[in-house]
C-alpha positions in Angstrom: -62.4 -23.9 14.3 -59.7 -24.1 16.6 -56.0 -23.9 15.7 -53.7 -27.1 16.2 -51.9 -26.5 19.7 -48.1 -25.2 19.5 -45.3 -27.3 19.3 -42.4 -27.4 21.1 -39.3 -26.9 18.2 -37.3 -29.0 20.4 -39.4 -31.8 20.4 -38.5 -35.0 18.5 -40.6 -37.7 20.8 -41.9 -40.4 18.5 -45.6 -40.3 20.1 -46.1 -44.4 18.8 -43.1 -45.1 20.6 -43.3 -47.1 23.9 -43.5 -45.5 26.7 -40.2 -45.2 29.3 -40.8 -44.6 33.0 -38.8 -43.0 34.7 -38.0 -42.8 38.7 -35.8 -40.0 40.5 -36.4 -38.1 38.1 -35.3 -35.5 40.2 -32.1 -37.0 41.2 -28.6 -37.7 39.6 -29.1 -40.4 37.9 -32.9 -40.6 37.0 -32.8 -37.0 35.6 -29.5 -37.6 33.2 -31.8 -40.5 32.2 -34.5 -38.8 31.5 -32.2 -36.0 29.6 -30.8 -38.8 27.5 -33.9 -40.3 26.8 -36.0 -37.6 25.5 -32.9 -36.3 23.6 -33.4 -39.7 22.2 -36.8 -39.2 20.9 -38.5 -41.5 23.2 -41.9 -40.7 25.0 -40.9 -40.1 28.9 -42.6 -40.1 32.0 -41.3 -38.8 35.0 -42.3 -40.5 38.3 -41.4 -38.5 41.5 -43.1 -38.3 45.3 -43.4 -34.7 44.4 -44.1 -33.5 40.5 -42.9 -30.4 41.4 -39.7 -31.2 41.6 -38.8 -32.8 38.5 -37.3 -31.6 35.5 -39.5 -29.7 32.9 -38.0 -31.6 29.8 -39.7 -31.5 26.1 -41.5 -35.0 25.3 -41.4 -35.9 28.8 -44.5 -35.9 30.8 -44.6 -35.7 34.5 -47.1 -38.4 36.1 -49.0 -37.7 39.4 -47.6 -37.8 43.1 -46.0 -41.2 43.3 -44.5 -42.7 45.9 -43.0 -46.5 45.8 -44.8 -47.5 48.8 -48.3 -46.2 47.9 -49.1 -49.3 45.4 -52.4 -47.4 44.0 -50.7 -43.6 43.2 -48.0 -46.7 41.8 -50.5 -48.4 39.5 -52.0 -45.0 38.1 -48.8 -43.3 37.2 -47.2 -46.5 35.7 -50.5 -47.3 33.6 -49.5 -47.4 29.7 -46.0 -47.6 30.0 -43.8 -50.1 28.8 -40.6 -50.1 30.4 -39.7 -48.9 34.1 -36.9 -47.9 34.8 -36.3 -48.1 39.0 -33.7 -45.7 40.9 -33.5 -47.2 44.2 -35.4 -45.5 47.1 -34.0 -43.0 49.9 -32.4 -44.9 52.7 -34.9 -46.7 55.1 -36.2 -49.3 57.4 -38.7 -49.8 55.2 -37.1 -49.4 51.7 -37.9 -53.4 50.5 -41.1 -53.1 51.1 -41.1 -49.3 49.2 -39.3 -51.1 46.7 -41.7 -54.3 46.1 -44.8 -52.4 46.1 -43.6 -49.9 43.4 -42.4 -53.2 41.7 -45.9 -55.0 42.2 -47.4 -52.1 40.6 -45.6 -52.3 37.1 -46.3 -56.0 37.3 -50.4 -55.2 38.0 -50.8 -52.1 35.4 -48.9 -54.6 32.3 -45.1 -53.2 32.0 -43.3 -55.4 30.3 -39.9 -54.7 31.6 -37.8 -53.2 34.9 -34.5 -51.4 34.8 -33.8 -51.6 38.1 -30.9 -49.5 39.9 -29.0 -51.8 42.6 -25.2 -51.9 43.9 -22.3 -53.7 43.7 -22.1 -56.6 45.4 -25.6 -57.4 46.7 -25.9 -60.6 48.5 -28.0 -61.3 51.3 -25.0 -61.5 53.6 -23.3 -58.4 51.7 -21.4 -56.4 54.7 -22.8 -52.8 53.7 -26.5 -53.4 55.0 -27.9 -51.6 52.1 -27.1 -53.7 49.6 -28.9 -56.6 50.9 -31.7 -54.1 50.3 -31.2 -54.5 47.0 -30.5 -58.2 46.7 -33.8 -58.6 48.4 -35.4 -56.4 45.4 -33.8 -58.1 43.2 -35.2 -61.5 44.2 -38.4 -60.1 43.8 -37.9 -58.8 40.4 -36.7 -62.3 39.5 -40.2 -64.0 40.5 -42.2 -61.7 39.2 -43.6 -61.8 35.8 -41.6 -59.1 34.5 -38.7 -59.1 32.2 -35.6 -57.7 34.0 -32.3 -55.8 34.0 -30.0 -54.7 37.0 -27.6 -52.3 36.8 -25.0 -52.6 40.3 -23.2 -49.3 40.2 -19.9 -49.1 42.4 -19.7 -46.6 44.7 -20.4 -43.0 43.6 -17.2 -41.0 42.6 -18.8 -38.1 44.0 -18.8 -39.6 47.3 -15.0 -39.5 47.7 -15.3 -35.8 48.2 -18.6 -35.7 49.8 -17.2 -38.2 52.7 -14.0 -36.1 52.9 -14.2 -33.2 55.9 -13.2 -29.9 55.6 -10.4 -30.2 57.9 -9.1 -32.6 54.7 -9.4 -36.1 56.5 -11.3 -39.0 55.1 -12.3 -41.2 58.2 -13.3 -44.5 57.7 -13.2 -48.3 58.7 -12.0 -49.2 55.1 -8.8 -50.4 55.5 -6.3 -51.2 52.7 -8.8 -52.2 50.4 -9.8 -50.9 47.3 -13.1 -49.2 45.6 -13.9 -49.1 41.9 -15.7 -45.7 42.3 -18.0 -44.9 39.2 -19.3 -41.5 37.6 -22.9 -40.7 37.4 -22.7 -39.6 34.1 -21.7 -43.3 33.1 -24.4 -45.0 35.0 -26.7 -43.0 33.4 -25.0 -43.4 30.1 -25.3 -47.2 30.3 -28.6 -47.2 31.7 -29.8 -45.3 28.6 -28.1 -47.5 26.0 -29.8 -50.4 28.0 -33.7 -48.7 27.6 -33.0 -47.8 24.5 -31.6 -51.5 22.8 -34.8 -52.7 23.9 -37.2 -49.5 22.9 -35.5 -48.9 19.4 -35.9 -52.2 18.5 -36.4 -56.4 19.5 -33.3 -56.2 21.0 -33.6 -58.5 24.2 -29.9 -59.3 25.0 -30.1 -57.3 28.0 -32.6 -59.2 29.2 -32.1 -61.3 32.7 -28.7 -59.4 32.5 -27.0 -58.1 35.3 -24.1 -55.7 35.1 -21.5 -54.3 37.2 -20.7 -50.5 36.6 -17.6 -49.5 37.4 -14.9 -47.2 37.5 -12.1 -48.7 35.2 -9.6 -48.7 38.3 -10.3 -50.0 41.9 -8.3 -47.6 44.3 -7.3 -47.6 48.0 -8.8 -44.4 50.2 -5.3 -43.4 50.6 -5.0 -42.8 46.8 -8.0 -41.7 46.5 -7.3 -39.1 49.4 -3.8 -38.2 47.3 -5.7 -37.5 44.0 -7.8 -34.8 45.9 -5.0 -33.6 47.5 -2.9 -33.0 44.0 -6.5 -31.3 42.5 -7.1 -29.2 45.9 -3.2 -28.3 46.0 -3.3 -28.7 49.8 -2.4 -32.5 52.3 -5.7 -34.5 52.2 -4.9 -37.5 54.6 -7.1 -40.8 55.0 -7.6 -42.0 58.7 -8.5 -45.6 58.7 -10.8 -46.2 61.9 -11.7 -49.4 63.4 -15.1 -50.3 63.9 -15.5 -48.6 67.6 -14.1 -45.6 66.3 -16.3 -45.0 63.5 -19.4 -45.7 65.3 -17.8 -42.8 68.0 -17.0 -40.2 65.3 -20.6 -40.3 63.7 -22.6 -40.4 67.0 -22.4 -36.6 66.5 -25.0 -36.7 63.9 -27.9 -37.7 65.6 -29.0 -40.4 63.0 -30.5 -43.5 63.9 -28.6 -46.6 64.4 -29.8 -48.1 61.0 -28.3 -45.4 59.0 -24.8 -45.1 60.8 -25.0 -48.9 60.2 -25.5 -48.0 56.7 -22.6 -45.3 56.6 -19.9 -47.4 58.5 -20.4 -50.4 56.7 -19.7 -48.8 53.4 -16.5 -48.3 54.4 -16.1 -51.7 56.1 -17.5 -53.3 52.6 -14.5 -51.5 51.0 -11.7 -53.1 53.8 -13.5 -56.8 52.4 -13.0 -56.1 48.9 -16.4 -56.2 48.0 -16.3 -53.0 46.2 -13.5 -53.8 44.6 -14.7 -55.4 41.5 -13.7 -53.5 38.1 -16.0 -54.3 35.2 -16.1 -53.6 31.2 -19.3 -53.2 31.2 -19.8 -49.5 30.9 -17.2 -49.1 27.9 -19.5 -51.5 26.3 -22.4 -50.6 27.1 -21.7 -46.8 25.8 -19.0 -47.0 23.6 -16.3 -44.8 25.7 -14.1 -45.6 28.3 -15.4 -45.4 32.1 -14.6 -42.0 34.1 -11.3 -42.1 36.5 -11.3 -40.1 39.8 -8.5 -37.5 38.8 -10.6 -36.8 35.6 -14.1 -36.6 37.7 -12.6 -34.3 40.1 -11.0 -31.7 37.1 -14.4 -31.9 35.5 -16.6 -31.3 39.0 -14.9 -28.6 40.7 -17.9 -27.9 42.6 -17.4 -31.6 44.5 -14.5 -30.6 46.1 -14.8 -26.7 46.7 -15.2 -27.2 50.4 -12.1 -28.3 51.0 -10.2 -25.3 49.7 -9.0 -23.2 52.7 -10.1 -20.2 53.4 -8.0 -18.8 55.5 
């Protein structure tokens, strides 16, 4: 007779319960949700277009190669499990069509419920072009027969640094307006609480739901700019451009006009105020207050590292 398998001391997955799905897994926020599920006790699967790359957590299984647009390696991976929980695709033409196939899929193989990952402000007119990506997803999520939840994170606070060069200078079309910034340890944090309401118990409030996470301050480029100056300890300066000039400054990259669309019109949705909505909704959703910029930047050193001189 054959001894029972080992098990894993660290894992407290609750095999009866349902099943969580989870997309970019290997990414920021799909693998803290993952990390906050399966320290939950919930059974996890990981999706990813390579299962390589995802995280090896305990309780959390990693499904075959699936991409969003392939609807069959979509059906197989997404078989059994109850709840899907969608991080929005890379960048691309075709990222709707990415997005209603893997969205088809769940619908075909039974899952009861979508989490899906969108942005502030979507609209079908929305001035950053990718967020009429997602308003377009999310009108399919509405007709489908699926119950649903969107989550429309702000910009990410990581991005403030990110977009800032090395020669200190933030460049952008965004004018005077203002940018409610969010942490992706709070969008993940909220995402979490709203899988698990519905997992732990018949908690539906959450259903048809959609919520705006936020940064609990909307703040100007310019401030944001003088909060990484004070943390860097040297002059960080933001340049507004106008639409001409940001176009020229980013020809240098060699992307394709949909993209530097995407990347100028960011900034442009800022100058609108269409990012500058500030919601409660991840303080109640997790039970803490939402993460500022001058606190994300003392606790992510890493983010701003380039822009330390050297010299």
């Amino acid at each position: 007779m054959n001894p029972p398998p080992p098990t894993d001391p660290t894992d407290h997955t609750d095999p009866g319960a349902p099943i969580i799905a989870v997309t970019g897994a290997s990414g920021a926020v799909g693998g803290r949700v993952a990390q906050r599920l399966v320290r939950a006790g919930v059974p996890v699967r990981l999706l990813g277009r390579d299962p390589s790359r995802l995280p090896e957590l305990p309780g959390a299984v990693a499904a075959p190669p699936a991409p969003y647009g392939d609807g069959e390696a979509m059906r197989r991976a997404l078989a059994g499990a109850h709840t899907l929980f969608l991080v929005s695709a890379h960048e691309s033409p075709d990222r709707v069509r990415q997005h209603t196939t893997a969205v088809d899929a769940a619908v075909a193989v039974g899952v009861e419920r979508i989490v899906y990952i969108s942005f502030l402000g979507a609209a079908p007119d929305a001035t950053f072009t990718f967020a009429r990506d997602h308003w377009h997803t999310e009108a399919h999520i509405r007709a489908a027969d699926v119950r649903y939840t969107f989550l429309r994170d702000s910009l990410y606070l990581a991005g403030l640094p990110a977009m800032t060069g090395a020669d200190g200078v933030l460049r952008g079309p965004g004018g005077d307006g203002r940018v409610s910034a969010v942490a992706h340890e709070d969008i993940a944090d909220a995402a979490t609480a709203v899988l698990l309401a519905d997992t732990e118990s018949d908690d539906t409030r959450h259903d048809g739901v959609t919520y705006d996470l936020t940064g609990p301050e909307a703040f100007t480029l310019a401030e944001a700019a003088e909060e990484m100056g004070r943390v860097t300890g040297r002059t960080i300066t933001y340049v507004p451009e106008t639409h001409e000039e940001a176009y020229a400054s980013r020809a240098q990259y060699g992307a394709e006009d949909w993209e530097v669309a995407g990347w100028v019109t960011s900034y442009e949705a800022i100058a609108t105020g269409e990012m500058s909505t500030v919601s409660d909704a991840v303080p109640n959703l997790t039970g803490h207050p939402a993460m500022s910029l001058a606190t994300y930047l003392r606790e992510h050193p890493d983010s701003w590292r380039h822009l330390l001189k050297t010299d």
